[in-house]
VEXLUMGU-49865 format. One record per residue (C-alpha): residue in one letter; chain; x negated, y negated, z. Coordinates in Angstrom, 2 decimals, padded with zeros to 5 digits. Each point is the difference from the previous one (the first is absolute). Layout:
(site "a","A",(X,Y,Z))
...
***
This chain:
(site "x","A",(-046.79,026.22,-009.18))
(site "x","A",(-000.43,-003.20,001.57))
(site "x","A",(002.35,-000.55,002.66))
(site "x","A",(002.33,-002.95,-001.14))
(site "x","A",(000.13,-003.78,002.23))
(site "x","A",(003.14,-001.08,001.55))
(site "x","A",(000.99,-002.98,001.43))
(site "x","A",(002.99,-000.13,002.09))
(site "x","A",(002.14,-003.38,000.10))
(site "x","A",(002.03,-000.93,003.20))
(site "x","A",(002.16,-002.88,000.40))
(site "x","A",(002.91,-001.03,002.22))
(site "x","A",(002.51,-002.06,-001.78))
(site "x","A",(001.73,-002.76,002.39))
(site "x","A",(002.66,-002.28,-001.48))
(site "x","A",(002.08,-002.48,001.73))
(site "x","A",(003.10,-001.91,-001.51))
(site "x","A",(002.19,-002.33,001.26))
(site "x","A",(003.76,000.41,-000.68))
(site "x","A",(001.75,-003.38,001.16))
(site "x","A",(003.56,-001.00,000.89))
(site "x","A",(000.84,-003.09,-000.81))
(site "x","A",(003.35,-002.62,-000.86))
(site "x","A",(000.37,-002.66,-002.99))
(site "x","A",(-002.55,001.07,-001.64))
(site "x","A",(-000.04,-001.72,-003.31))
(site "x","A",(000.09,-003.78,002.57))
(site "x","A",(-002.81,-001.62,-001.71))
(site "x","A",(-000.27,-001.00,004.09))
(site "x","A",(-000.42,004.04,000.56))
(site "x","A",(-004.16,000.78,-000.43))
(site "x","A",(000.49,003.92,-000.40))
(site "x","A",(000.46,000.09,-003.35))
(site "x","A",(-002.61,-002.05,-001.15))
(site "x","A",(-002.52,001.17,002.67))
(site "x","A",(-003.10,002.57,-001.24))
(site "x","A",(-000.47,002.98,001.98))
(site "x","A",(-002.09,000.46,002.49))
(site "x","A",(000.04,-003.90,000.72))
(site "x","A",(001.40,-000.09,003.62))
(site "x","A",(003.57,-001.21,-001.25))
(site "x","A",(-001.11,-003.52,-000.64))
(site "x","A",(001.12,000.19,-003.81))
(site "x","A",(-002.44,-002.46,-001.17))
(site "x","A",(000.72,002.18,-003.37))
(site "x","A",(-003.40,-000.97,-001.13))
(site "x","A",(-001.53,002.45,-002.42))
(site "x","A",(-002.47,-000.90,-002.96))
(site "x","A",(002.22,000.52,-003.17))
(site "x","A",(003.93,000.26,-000.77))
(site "x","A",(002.01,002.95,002.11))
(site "x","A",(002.60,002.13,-002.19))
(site "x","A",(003.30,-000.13,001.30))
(site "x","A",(002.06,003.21,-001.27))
(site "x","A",(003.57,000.20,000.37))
(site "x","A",(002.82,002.65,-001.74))
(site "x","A",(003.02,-002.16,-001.62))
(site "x","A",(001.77,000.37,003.11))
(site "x","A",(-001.79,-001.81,001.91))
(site "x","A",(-000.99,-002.71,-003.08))
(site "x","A",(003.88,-000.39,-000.31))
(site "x","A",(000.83,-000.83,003.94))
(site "x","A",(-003.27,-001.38,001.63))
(site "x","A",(-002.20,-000.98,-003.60))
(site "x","A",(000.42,-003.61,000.46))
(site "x","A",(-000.36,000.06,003.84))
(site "x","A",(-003.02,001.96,-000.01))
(site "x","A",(-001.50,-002.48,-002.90))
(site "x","A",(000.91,-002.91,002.64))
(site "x","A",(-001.35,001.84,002.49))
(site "x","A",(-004.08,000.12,-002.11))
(site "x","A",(000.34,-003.72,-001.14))
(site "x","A",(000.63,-001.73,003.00))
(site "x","A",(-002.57,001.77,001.65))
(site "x","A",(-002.75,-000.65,-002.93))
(site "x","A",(-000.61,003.72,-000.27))
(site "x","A",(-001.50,000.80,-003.50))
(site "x","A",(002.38,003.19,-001.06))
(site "x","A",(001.27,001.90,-003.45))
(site "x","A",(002.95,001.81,-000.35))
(site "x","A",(000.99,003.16,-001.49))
(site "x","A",(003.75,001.26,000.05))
(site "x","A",(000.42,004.35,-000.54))
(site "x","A",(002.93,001.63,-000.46))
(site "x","A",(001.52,001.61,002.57))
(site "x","A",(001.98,003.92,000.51))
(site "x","A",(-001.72,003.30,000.11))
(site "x","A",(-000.21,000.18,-003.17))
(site "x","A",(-002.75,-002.42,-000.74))
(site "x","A",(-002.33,001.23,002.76))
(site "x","A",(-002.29,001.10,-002.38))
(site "x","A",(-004.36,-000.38,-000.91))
(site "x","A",(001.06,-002.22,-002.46))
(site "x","A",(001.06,-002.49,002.06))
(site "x","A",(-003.17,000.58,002.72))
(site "x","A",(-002.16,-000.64,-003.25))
(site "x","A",(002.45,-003.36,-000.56))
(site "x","A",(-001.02,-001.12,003.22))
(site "x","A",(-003.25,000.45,-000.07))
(site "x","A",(-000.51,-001.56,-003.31))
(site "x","A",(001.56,-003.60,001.31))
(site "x","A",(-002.30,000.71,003.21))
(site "x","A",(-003.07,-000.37,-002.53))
(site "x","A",(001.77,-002.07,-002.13))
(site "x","A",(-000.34,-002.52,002.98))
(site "x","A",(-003.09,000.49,001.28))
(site "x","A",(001.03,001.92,003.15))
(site "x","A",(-003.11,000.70,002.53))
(site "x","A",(-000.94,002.80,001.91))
(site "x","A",(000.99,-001.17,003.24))
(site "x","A",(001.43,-003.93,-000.01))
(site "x","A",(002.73,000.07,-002.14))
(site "x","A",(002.91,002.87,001.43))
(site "x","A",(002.77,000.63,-002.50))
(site "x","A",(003.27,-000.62,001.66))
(site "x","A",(002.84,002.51,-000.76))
(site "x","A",(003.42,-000.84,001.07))
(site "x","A",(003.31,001.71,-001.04))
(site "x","A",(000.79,003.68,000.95))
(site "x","A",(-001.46,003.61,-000.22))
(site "x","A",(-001.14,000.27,-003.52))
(site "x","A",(-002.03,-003.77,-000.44))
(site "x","A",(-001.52,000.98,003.33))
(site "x","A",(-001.32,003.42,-001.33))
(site "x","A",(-000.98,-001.09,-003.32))
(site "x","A",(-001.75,-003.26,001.28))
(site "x","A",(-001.36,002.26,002.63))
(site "x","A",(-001.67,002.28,-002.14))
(site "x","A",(-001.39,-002.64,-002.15))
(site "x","A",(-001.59,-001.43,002.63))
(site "x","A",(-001.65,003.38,000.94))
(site "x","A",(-001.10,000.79,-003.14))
(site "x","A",(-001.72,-003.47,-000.33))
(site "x","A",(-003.38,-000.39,000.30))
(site "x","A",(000.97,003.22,001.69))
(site "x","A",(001.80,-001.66,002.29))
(site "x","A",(000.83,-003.67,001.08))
(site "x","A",(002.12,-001.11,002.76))
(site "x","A",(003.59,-000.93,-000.33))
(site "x","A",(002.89,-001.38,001.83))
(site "x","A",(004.02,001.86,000.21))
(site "x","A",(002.89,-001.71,000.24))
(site "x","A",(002.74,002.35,000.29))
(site "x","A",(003.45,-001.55,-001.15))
(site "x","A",(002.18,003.21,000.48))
(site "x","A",(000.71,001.80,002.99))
(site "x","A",(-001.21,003.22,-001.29))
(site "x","A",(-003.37,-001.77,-000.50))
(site "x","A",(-000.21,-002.12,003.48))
(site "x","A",(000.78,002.94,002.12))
(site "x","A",(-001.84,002.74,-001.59))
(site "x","A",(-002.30,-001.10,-002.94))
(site "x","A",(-001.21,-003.15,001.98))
(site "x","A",(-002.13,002.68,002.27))
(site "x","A",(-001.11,002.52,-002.83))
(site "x","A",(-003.32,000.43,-001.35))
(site "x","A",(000.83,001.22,-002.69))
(site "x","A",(000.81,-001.14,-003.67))
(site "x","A",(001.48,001.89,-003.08))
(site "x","A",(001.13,000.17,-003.16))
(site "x","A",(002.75,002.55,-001.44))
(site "x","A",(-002.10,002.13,-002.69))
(site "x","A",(001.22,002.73,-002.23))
(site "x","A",(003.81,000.47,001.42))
(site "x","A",(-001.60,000.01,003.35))
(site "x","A",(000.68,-002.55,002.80))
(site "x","A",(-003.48,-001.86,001.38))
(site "x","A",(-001.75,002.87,-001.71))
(site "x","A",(-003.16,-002.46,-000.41))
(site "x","A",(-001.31,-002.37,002.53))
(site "x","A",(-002.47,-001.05,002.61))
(site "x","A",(-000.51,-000.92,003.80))
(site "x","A",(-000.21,-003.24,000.15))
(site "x","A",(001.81,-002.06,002.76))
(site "x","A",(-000.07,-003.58,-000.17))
(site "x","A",(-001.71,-002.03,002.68))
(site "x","A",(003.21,-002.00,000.21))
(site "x","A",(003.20,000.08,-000.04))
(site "x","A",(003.21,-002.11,000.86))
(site "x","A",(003.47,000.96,000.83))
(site "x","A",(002.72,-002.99,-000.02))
(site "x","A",(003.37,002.10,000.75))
(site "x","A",(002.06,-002.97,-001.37))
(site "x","A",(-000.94,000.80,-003.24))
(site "x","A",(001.95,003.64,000.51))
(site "x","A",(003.26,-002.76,-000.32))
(site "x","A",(-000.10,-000.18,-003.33))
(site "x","A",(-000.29,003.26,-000.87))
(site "x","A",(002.46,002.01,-001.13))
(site "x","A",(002.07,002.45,002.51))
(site "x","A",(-001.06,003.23,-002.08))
(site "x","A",(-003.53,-001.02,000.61))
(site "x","A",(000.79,-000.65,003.55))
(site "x","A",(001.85,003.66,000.11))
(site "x","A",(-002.87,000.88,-001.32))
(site "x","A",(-002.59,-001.16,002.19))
(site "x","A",(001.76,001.47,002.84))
(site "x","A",(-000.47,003.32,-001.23))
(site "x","A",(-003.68,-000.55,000.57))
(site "x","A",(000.73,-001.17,003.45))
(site "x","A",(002.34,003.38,000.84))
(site "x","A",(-003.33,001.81,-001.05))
(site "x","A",(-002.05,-001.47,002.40))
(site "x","A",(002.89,000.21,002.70))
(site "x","A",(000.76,004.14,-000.37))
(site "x","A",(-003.66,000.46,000.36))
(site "x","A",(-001.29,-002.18,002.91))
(site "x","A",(002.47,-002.36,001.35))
(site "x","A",(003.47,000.36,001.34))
(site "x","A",(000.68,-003.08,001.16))
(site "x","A",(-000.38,-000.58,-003.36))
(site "x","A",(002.27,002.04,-001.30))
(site "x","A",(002.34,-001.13,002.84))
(site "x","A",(000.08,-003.27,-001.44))
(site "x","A",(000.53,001.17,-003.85))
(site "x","A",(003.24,001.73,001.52))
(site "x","A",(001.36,-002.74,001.32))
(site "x","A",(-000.72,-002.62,-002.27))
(site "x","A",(-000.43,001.59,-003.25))
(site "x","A",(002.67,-002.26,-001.35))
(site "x","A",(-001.31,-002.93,001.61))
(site "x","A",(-003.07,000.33,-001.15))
(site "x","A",(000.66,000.51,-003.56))
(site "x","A",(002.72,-003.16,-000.28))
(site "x","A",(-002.09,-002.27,001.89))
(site "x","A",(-003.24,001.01,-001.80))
(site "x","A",(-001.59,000.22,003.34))
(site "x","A",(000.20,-003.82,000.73))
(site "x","A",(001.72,000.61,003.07))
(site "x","A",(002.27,-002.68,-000.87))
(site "x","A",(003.43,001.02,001.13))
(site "x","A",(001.24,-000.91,003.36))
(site "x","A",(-000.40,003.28,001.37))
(site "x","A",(-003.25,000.60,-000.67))
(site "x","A",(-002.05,-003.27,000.75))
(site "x","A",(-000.79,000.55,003.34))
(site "x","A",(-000.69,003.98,000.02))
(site "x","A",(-001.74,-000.13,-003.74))
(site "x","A",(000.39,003.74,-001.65))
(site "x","A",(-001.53,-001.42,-003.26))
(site "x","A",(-003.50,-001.32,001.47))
(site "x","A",(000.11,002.96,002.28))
(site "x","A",(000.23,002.38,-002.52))
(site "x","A",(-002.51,-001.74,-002.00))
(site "x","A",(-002.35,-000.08,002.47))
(site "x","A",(000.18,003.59,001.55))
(site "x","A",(000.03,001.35,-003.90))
(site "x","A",(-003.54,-002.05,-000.69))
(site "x","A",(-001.18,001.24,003.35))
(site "x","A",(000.74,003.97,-000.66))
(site "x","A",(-001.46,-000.51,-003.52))
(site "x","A",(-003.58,-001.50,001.37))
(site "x","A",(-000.13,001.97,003.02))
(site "x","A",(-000.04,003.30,-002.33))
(site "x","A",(-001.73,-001.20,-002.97))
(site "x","A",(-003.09,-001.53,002.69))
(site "x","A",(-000.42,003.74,001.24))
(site "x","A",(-000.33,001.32,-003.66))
(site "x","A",(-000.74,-003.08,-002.86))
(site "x","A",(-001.96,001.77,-002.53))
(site "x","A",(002.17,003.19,000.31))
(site "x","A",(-002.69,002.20,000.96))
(site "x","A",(002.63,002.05,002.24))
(site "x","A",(002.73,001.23,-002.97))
(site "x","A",(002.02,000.19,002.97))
(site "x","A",(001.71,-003.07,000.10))
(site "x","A",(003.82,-000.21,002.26))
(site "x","A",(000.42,-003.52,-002.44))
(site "x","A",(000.20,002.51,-003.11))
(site "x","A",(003.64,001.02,001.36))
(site "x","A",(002.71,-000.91,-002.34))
(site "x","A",(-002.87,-000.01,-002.84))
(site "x","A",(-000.02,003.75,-000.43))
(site "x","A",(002.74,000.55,-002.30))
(site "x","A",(000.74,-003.63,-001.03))
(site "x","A",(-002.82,-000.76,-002.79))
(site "x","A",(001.49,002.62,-002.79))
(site "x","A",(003.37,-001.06,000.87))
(site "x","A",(-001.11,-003.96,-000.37))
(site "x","A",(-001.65,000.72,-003.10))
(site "x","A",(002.46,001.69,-001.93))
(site "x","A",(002.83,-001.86,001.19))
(site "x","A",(-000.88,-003.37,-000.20))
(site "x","A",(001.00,-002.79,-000.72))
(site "x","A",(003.06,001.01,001.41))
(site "x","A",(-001.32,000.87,003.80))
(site "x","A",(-002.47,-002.24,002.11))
(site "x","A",(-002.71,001.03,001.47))
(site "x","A",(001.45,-000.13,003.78))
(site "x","A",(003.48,001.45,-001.21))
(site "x","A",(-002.42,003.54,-001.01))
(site "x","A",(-001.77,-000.40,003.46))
(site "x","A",(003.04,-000.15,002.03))
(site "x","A",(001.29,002.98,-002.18))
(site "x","A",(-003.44,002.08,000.48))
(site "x","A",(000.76,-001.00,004.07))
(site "x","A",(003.08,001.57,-000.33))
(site "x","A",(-001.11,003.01,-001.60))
(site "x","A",(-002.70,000.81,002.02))
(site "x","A",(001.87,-000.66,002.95))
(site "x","A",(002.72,002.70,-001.04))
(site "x","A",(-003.23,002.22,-000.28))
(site "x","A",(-001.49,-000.39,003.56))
(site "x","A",(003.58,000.67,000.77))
(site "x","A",(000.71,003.33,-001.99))
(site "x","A",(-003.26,000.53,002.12))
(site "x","A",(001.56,-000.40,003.18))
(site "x","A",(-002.07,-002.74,000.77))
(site "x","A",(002.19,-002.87,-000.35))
(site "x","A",(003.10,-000.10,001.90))
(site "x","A",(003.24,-000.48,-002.55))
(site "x","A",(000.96,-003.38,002.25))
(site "x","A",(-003.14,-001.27,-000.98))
(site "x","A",(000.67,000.65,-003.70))
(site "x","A",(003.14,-001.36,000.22))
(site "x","A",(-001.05,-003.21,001.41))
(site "x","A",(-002.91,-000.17,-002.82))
(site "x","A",(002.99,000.49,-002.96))
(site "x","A",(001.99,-002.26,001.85))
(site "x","A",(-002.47,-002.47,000.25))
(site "x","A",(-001.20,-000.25,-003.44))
(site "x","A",(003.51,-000.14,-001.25))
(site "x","A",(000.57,-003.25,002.96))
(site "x","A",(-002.94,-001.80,-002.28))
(site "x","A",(002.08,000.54,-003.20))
(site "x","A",(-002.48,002.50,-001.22))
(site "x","A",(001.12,003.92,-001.61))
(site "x","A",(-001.31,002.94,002.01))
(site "x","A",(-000.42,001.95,-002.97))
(site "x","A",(-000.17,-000.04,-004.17))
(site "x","A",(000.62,003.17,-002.50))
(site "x","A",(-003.91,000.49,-000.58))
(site "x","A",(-000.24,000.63,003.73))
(site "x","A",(002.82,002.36,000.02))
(site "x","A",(-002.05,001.66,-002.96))
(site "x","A",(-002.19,003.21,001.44))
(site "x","A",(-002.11,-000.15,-002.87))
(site "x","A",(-000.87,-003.85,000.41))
(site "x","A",(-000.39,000.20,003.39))
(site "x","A",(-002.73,002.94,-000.94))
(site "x","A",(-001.99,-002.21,-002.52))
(site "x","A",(000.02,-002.88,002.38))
(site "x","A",(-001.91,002.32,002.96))
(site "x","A",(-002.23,001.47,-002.53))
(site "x","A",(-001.16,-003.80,-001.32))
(site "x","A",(-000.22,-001.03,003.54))
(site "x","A",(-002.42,003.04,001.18))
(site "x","A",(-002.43,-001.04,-002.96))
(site "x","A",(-000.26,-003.02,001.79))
(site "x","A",(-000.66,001.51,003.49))
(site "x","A",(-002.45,002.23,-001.28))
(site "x","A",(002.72,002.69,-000.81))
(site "x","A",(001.09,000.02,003.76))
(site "x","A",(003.78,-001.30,000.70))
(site "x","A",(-000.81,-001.76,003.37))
(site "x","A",(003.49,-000.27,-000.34))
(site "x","A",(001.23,-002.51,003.53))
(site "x","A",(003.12,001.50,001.30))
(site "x","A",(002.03,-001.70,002.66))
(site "x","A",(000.14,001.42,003.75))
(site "x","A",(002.25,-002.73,001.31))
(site "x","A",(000.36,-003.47,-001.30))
(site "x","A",(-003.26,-001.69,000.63))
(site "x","A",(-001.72,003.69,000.21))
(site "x","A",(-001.66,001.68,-002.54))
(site "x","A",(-002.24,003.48,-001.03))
(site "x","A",(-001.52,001.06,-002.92))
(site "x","A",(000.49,003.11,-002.07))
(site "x","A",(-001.60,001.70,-002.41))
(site "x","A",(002.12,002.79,-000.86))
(site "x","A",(003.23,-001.56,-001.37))
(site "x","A",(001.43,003.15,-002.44))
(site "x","A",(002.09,-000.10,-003.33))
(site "x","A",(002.96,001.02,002.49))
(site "x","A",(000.18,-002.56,001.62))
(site "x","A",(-000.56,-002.97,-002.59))
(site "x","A",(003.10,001.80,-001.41))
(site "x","A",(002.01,-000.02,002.80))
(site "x","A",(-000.88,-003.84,001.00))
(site "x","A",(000.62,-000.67,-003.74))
(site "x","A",(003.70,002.06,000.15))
(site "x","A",(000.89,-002.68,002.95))
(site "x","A",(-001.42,-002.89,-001.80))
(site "x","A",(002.19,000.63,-002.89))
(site "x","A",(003.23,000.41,002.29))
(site "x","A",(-000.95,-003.52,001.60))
(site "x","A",(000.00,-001.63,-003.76))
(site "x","A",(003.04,002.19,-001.61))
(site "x","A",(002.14,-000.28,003.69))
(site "x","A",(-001.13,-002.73,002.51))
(site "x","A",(002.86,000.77,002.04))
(site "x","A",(-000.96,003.49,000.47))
(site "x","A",(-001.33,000.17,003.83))
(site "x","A",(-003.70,000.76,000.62))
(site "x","A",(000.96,002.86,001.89))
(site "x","A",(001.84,001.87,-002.64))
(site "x","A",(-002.49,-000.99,-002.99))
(site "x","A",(-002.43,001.09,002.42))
(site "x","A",(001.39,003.53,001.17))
(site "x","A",(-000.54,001.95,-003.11))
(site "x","A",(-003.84,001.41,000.17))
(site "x","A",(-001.60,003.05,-001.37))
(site "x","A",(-000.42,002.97,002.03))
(site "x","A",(-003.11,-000.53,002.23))
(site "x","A",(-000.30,-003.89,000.12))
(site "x","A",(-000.30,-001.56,003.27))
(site "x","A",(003.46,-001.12,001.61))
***
């Protein structure tokens, strides 16, 4: 038999992106948002062809006519596309929509960017198209929501909801730019805000306690003022662009370490454990920060049926979460069996490992890999007395383990 050739391909993937902070955006005197990436910030906006401009109805409703100002006065050829917005539309049918204006214009491999501005679900979908494009053209993000500005804004990924599952197809494709404007966060609405924050306690519990220090304290705040900083007593010491910034900063400095996932271990996958079945089945009626702060909670009453997390620290998480208006806990996690399916789905998608993050401390973490039925029980029994009996104290919801569990 004749021995059979092989060639061996090696190649080392580097990819920068840019993820800009920036104010007034949509000033036709502002040249971020016309600007191509990759041209040093001069914003000549000077590609061969028209751009696509994507926005969700949101955004068309609020900024549509500012944002059309915003092209003519600067002579920037551009087309417009307007998606629908909500979970329930981020779908392949709408990638394929996308893409089929993107030829529909004439939209080159490199010179003309889409631009997709409005919140999670336009930046996936637009995302995606773009990588699927001539297997994959450049775009630029403009996040409009808070969830999107302080967590999506630095993802490389994109996804679409297939099949009852959440982001079940999608692709690695980070934009080369991206711009943040926090004043468009003020005319969101305060669930989204809530919201957003819950993405922000994630990254606090598993890296930062200052942080989480300054969720605490200003929860409230925060939500009320949309994190304009606005009131009197918080101009000078700004909680909102501090928690902005130390949120984008946590989010980068893990992703940088680990951008095409190649490690399953990932500490930015806490709160995401448990929250995707949950998110799926129950929308439209929870948000997709409102599960994460729940899956926080619940995995924080884990690590402390574990003895690992002290029950001051799980009291100030609860506490917390309940300071930014959002619930602790929902019926489906009280639910043993739901909380089952969700770890199951989840260790598909770690190669069936849990790499479950548990909290040491706030700002600590450890992973596990031996989580057992027990204790998603247990964790579930005190998730459903935090949603049937708020008042109950953490302590006594807490007390009542099965022989052999850690105290």
């Amino acid at each position: 038999m004749t021995e059979p050739h092989r060639w061996t391909m090696k190649a080392t993937r580097h990819y920068d992106y840019e993820i800009v902070e920036t104010t007034d955006l949509f000033d036709p005197d502002n040249p971020q948002l016309r600007r191509l990436p990759d041209d040093g910030g001069e914003g000549t906006g000077e590609g061969v062809g028209a751009r696509l401009v994507v926005m969700d109805e949101t955004v068309e409703e609020i900024y549509g006519r500012r944002i059309r100002h915003y092209f003519a006065r600067n002579a920037v050829s551009v087309e417009y596309l307007t998606l629908p917005g909500g979970d329930a539309h981020k779908t392949f049918e709408q990638v394929l929509r996308v893409a089929s204006r993107l030829t529909a214009i004439g939209t080159n491999r490199r010179g003309t960017p889409p631009i997709a501005i409005g919140g999670g679900v336009v930046q996936d979908v637009v995302g995606m198209a773009a990588s699927l494009y001539r297997r994959g053209i450049p775009y630029v993000r403009v996040p409009t929501t808070l969830l999107c500005q302080i967590d999506g804004s630095v993802s490389a990924k994109t996804g679409v909801n297939y099949e009852g599952c959440r982001n079940r197809l999608g692709t690695f494709a980070p934009p080369p730019l991206t711009l943040i404007d926090r004043g468009l966060i003020a005319s969101v609405p305060e669930r989204q805000v809530r919201s957003g924050l819950g993405e922000a306690l994630k990254m606090a519990l598993i890296k930062d306690a200052e942080l989480f220090a300054l969720l605490e304290e200003y929860g409230p705040t925060l939500v009320a003022e949309r994190l304009q900083d606005s009131g009197p007593g918080t101009r000078a010491l700004q909680p909102g662009r501090t928690v902005m910034h130390r949120a984008i900063a946590g989010m980068a400095e893990e992703l940088c370490k680990n951008l095409w996932e190649t490690d399953l271990k990932r500490i930015v996958d806490y709160g995401h454990t448990f929250s995707p079945v949950v998110e799926m089945t129950a929308r439209p009626e929870l948000c997709h920060g409102e599960v994460v702060a729940m899956d926080c909670v619940f995995s924080a009453v884990l690590a402390h049926h574990r003895g690992r997390l002290p029950l001051r620290d799980l009291e100030r998480i609860v506490n917390t979460v309940r300071r930014i208006g959002l619930e602790p806990s929902h019926p489906m996690f009280g639910d043993p069996a739901v909380m089952r399916q969700a770890l199951t789905d989840t260790m598909r998608h770690r190669d069936n490992h849990q790499y479950l993050t548990l909290l040491t401390g706030i700002g600590r973490t450890e992973f596990v890999d031996d989580v057992t039925a027990a204790e998603l029980d247990e964790a579930a029994r005190v998730m459903a007395v935090l949603d049937r009996d708020p008042h109950t104290p953490l302590a006594d919801a807490c007390a009542s383990r099965p022989v052999g569990m850690a105290a």
